[in-house]
C-alpha positions, 0 to 999 in steps of 0.5 A: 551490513553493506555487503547485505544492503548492497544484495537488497539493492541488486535485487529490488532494482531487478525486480523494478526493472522486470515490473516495467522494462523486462520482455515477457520471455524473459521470466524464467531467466529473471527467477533462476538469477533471483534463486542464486542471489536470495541464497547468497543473501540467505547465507548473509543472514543466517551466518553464524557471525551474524548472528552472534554478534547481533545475539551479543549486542542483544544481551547488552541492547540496554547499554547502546544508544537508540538508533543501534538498540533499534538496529540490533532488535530489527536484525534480531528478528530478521535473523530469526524469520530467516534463520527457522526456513531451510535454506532450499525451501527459502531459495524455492520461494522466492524463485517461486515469487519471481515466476509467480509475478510474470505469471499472474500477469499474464493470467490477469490478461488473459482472463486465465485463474487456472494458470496462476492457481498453482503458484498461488497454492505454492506461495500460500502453503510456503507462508503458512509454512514459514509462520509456524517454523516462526511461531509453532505456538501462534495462529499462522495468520496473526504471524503473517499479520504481525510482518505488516503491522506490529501487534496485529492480530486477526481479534484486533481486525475483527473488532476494528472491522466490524466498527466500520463496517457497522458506521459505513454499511447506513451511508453506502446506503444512503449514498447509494439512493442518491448517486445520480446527484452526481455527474461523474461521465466526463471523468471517461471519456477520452484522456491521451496518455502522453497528457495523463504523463504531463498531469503526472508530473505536475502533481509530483510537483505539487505535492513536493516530491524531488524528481532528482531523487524519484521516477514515475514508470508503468506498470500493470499494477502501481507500487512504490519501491525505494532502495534510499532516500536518494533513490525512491520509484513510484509507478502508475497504471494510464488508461485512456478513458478514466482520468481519475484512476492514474491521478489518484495512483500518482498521489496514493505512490506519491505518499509513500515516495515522501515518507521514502525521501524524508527518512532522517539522514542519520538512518541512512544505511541501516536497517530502519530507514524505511517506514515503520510498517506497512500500516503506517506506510498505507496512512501516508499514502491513504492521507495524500490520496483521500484526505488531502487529495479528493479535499476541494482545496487540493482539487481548486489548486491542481484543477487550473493545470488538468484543464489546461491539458484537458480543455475540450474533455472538461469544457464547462466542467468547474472545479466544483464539478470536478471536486463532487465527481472524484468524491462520487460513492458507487459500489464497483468491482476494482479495489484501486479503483474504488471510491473512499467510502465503500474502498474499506469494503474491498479490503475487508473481503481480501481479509476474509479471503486471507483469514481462510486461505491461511487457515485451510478452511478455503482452497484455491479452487475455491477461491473464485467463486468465495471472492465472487459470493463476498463481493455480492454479500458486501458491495451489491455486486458480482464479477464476471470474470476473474481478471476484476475479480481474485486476479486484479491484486498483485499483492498475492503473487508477490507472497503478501498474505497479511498485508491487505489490512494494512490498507485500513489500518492505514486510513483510521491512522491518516484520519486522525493523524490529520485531526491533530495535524490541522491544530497547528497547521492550516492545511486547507489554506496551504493546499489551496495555495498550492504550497504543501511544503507546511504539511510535510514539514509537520509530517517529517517532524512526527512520522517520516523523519524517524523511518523505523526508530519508532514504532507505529503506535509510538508515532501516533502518539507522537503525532496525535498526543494519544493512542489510536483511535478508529473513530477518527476515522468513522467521524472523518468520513461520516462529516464528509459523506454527509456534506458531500450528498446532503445527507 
């Protein structure tokens, strides 16, 4: 298990290093070298050793105690997923991954979907693949989904999807009558980013993240990696003219950073301490973010620090001003850019796009046009080009087909995961103060400290008291979009 940890380690450091620092000619080096270490690591894991000794563990997983029960049923699974791919197929796809990455780069730049188009059919027949060699006798997409979020299917999403999409359409609506209320020009114009950098750190700082145990880098487009606790790394993405968008990545990656370096240190070094799934992992970053970080107390305790930075650009510009204009709803084309309300809307195309291109029932060809017709049906709006249209995501280039609900998912859970959190601290008045040190302890107690021990809907109940409920989530942002616009 060290020796395979050590493998994971290599190559997740490498693919951080190729996201942030590796020259662009440096592409075809990066994935031959990723093709020769995903074998060895293949080899690790389907050798015939491990696996039975994971199988004999198995048989008795009654008799052991809960950390190594737990650690025999994730390497159960992961043996299984692994152990059904033919090796050359398994090595082909994650050098297919590699490449695909620099690639869509590149196509994203340039405006070029024809360029990444073949890797992206490439990764979508490979996964499609993988599920049925997995699961023969399931929907390879309910597969997919279950990788991201135990239990998930895509009934499930149907139902969940059209619940919100039922409660949200009337205020999108609404807001979208009255958006001139809100004066939202000073958040564009011009922000150095070498000051953007300094704003970066200051809310690290807030939010309680230890710069000895995790980095901010640059990037195309902002993720989290994490190797331990000891060595978590968040990125963001500056622009010049739009404040708002890097703040809010650094709090978005900060909630993930803290679930990272808050595991429990007794998980250290297995295969748990990690976040219990990606639905979870979304709910912290998504709480950070919206709930906590467009909340009036949040923007009152950071505000004094951006407008030290940003005297002229904010010159007569209250934190009042400041809390409505980073709340503003308006129907746009960007996912990461989006606003909380119409933010589900974005993801619920991707899932649309997901179910079909999995499905067969929509090529990559196709794809353009569909993302173009669904961002027209659900938001009002249309792309012109395909960099702000089906290239903008990184996430179909990395081979995560059936992570995009996770986003969601994510947000309901924060939602209520807060409602319960705010009985036994009060966390307005904390982060008004500028302390979130009792927000993460309650947090740690619930959620972070068990990494993988517990899975998500064990951790809701833990946190909550009660099985998931998504109109949490529908109450949360009704009563703040109603407050927010005078509704």
């Amino acid at each position: 298990m060290k020796k395979k940890q050590a493998y994971r380690h290599a190559t997740g450091v490498m693919y951080y290093d190729m996201e942030t620092a590796m020259p662009k000619g440096g592409a075809e080096d990066f994935a031959k070298t990723m093709g020769v270490l995903s074998e060895e690591i293949y080899k690790m894991e389907t050798s015939e050793e491990l696996k039975a000794l994971v199988a004999e563990l198995y048989e008795h997983k009654d008799e052991l105690d809960e950390i190594t029960r737990r650690e025999v049923e994730e390497h159960q699974e992961s043996i299984a997923r692994i152990a059904c791919i033919p090796m050359e197929e398994y090595v082909d796809y994650e050098s297919t991954v590699s490449m695909a990455s620099s690639v869509w780069q590149k196509a994203k730049q340039e405006n070029d979907y024809k360029l990444f188009e073949p890797y992206l059919k490439k990764l979508i027949d490979y996964n499609r693949k993988f599920a049925l060699y997995y699961a023969p006798e399931k929907d390879p997409y309910d597969t997919l989904l279950d990788q991201y979020e135990k239990g998930m299917n895509r009934e499930m999403l149907d139902r969940f999807f059209d619940e919100i999409a039922k409660a949200f359409r009337p205020l999108v609506e609404k807001t979208a009558a009255k958006r001139d209320e809100i004066d939202d020009s000073f958040l564009f114009k011009n922000y150095p980013i070498d000051l953007q950098d300094k704003l970066s750190r200051e809310v690290m700082q807030l939010m309680g993240i230890d710069g000895n145990y995790c980095t901010l880098g640059e990037v195309e487009h902002p993720f989290t990696d994490n190797y331990s606790k000891h060595d978590v790394r968040i990125t963001t993405h500056y622009h010049e003219d739009m404040l708002a968008s890097s703040f809010y990545s650094v709090v978005h990656e900060g909630g993930h950073a803290l679930y990272e370096l808050n595991t429990g240190d007794e998980l250290i070094g297995s295969p748990l301490a990690s976040g219990a799934s990606m639905g979870m992992h979304e709910s912290q970053s998504r709480l950070f973010e919206n709930i906590i970080g467009r909340s009036y107390a949040f923007v009152k305790a950071i505000y004094p620090k951006i407008l030290a930075l940003f005297p002229e650009q904010l010159k007569g510009i209250t934190d009042v001003d400041f809390y409505r204009a980073v709340n503003k709803s308006v129907p746009s084309l960007i996912r990461t850019e989006a606003d909380e309300l119409t933010y589900c809307f974005h993801v619920m195309i991707r899932y649309e796009l997901e179910k079909q291109l999995i499905g067969g029932t929509l090529s990559t060809e196709e794809l353009p046009e569909k993302w173009k017709e669904l961002y027209e049906k659900y938001l009002g709006i249309r792309p012109e080009t395909d960099t702000e249209g089906c290239l903008q995501d990184s996430h179909w280039a990395g081979g995560s087909f059936g992570y995009f609900p996770s986003y969601a998912i994510g947000s309901a859970y924060g939602a209520q995961i807060m409602e319960s959190m705010k009985k036994d601290v009060d966390v307005d008045a904390c982060v008004a103060k500028g302390d979130l040190s009792p927000v993460n302890a309650w947090i740690t107690e619930k959620i972070w400290k068990y990494g993988m021990l517990k899975k998500p809907a064990e951790l809701i109940r833990n946190a909550c008291g009660a099985a998931f409920d998504p109109k949490y989530y529908v109450d949360y942002m009704t009563k703040k979009y109603n407050q927010l616009y005078k509704l």
